[in-house]
TIVO-2410 file (N, C-alpha, C; in nm, 3 decimals):
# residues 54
REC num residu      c1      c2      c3 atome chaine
REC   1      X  -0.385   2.925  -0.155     N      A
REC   1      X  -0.332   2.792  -0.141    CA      A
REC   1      X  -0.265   2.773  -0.005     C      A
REC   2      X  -0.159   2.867   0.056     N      A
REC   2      X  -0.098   2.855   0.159    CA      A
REC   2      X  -0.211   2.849   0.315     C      A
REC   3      X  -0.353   2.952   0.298     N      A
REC   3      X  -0.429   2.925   0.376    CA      A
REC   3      X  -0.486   2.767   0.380     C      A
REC   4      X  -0.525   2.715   0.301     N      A
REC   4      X  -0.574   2.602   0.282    CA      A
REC   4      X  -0.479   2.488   0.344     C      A
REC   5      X  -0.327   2.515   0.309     N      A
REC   5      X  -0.253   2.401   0.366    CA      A
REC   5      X  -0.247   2.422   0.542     C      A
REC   6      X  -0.232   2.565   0.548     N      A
REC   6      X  -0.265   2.587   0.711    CA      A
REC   6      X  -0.371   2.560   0.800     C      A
REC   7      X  -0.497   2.541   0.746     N      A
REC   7      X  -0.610   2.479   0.785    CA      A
REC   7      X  -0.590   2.312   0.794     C      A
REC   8      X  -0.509   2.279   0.642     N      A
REC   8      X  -0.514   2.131   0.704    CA      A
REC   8      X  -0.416   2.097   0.820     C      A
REC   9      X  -0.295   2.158   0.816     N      A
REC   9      X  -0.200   2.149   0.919    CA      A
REC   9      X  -0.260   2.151   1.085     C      A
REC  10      X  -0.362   2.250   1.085     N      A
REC  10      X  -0.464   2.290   1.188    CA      A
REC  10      X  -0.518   2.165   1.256     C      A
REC  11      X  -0.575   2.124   1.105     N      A
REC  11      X  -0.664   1.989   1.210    CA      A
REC  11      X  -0.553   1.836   1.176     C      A
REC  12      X  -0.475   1.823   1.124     N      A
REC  12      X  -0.363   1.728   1.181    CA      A
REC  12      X  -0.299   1.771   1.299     C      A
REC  13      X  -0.306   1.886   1.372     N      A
REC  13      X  -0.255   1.841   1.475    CA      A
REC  13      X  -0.356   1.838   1.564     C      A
REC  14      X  -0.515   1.872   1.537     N      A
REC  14      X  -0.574   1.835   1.609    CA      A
REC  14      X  -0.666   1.686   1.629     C      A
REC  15      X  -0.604   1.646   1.583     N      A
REC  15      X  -0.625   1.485   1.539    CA      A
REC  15      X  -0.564   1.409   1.676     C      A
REC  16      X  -0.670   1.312   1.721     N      A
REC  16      X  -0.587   1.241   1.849    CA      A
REC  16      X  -0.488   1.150   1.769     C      A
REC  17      X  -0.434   1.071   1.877     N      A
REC  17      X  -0.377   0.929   1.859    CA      A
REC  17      X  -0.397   0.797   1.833     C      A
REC  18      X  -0.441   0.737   1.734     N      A
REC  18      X  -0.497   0.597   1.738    CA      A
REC  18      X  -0.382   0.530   1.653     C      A
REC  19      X  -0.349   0.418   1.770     N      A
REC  19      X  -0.251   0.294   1.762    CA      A
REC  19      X  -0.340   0.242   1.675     C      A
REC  20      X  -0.306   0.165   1.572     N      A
REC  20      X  -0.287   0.048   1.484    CA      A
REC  20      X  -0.338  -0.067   1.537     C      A
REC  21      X  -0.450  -0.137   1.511     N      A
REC  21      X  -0.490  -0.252   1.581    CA      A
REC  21      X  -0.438  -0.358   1.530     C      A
REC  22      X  -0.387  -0.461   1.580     N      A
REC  22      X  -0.390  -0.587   1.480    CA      A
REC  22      X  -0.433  -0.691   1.431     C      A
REC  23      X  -0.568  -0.663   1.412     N      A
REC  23      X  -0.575  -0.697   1.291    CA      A
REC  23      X  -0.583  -0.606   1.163     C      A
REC  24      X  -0.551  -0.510   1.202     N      A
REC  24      X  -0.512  -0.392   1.080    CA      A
REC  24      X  -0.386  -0.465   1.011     C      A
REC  25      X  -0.267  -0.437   1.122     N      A
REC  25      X  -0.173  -0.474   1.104    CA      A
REC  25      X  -0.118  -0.639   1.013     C      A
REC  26      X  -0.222  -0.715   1.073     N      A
REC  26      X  -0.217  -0.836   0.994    CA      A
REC  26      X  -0.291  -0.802   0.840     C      A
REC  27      X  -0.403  -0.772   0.839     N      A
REC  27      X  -0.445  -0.749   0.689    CA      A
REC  27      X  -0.354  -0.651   0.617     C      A
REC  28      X  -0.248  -0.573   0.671     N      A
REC  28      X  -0.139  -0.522   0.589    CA      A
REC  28      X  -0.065  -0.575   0.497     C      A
REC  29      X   0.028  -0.685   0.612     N      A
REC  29      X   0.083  -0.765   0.609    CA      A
REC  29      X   0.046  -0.914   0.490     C      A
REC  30      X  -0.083  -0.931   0.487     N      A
REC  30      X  -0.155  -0.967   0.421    CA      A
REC  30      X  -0.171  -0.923   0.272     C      A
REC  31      X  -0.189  -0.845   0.247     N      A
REC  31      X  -0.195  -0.787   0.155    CA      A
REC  31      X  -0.103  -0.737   0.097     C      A
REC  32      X   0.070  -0.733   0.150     N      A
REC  32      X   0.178  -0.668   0.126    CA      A
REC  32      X   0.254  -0.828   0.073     C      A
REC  33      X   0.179  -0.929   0.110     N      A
REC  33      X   0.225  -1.061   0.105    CA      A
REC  33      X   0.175  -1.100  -0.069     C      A
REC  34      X   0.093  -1.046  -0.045     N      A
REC  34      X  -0.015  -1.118  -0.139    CA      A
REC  34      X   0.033  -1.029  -0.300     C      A
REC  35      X   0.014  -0.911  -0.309     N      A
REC  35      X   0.054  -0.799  -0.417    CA      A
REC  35      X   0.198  -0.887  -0.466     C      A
REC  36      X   0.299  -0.865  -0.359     N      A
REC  36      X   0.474  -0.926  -0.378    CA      A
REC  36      X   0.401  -1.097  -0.463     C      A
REC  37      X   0.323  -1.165  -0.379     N      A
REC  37      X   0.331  -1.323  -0.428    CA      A
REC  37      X   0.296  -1.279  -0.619     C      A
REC  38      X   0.149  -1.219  -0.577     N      A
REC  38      X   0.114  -1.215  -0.753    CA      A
REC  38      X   0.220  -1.147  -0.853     C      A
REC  39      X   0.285  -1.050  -0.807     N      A
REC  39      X   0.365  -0.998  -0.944    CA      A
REC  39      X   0.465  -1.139  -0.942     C      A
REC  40      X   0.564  -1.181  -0.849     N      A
REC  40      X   0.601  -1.291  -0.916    CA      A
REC  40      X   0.566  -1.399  -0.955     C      A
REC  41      X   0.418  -1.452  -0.930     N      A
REC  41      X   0.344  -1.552  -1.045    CA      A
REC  41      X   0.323  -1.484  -1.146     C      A
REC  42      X   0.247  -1.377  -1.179     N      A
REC  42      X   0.262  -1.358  -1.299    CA      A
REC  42      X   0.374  -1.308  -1.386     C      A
REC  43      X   0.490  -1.270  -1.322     N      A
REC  43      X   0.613  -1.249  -1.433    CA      A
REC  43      X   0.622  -1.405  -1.482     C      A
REC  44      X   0.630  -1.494  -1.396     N      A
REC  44      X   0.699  -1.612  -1.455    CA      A
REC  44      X   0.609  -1.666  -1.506     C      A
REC  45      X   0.458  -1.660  -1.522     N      A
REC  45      X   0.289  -1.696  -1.605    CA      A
REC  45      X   0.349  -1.613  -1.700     C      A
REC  46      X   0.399  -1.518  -1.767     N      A
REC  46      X   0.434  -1.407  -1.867    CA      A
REC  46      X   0.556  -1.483  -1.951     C      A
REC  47      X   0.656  -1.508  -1.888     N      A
REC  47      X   0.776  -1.578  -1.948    CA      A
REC  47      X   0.745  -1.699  -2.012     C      A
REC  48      X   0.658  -1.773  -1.928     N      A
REC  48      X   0.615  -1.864  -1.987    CA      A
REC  48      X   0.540  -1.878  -2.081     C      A
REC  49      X   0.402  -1.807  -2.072     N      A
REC  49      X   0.300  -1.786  -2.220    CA      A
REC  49      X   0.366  -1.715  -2.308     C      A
REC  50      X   0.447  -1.594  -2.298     N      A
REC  50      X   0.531  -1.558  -2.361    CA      A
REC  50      X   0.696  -1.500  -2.412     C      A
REC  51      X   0.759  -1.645  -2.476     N      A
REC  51      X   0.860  -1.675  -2.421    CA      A
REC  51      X   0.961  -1.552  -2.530     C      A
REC  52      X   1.074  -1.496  -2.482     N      A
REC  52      X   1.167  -1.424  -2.584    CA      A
REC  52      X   1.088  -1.307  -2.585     C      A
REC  53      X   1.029  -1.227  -2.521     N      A
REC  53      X   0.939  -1.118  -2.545    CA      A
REC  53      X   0.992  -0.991  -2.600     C      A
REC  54      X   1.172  -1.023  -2.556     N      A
REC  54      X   1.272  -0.893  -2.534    CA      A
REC  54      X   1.261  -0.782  -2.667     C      A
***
């Protein structure tokens, strides 16, 4: 097991550098927008179809 993590350690550091493009960055953002919007439509779609659930 410990060889195996040392091999991956190996090639993470032999891995170059690649900056983040943006439009990466926007479809993140996007999508970090979007996950947050739906859980709170559907809690309050939930409260509503079903009300007193406790």
């Amino acid at each position: 097991m410990t060889d195996n993590k040392a091999k991956i350690a190996d090639e993470l550091r032999k891995m170059e550098y690649e900056p983040i493009l943006p439009a990466e960055i926007a479809l993140v953002k996007w999508s970090i927008c979007l996950g947050v919007g739906l859980l709170v439509v559907f809690y309050f779609l939930s409260q509503w179809l079903f009300p007193g659930g406790h």
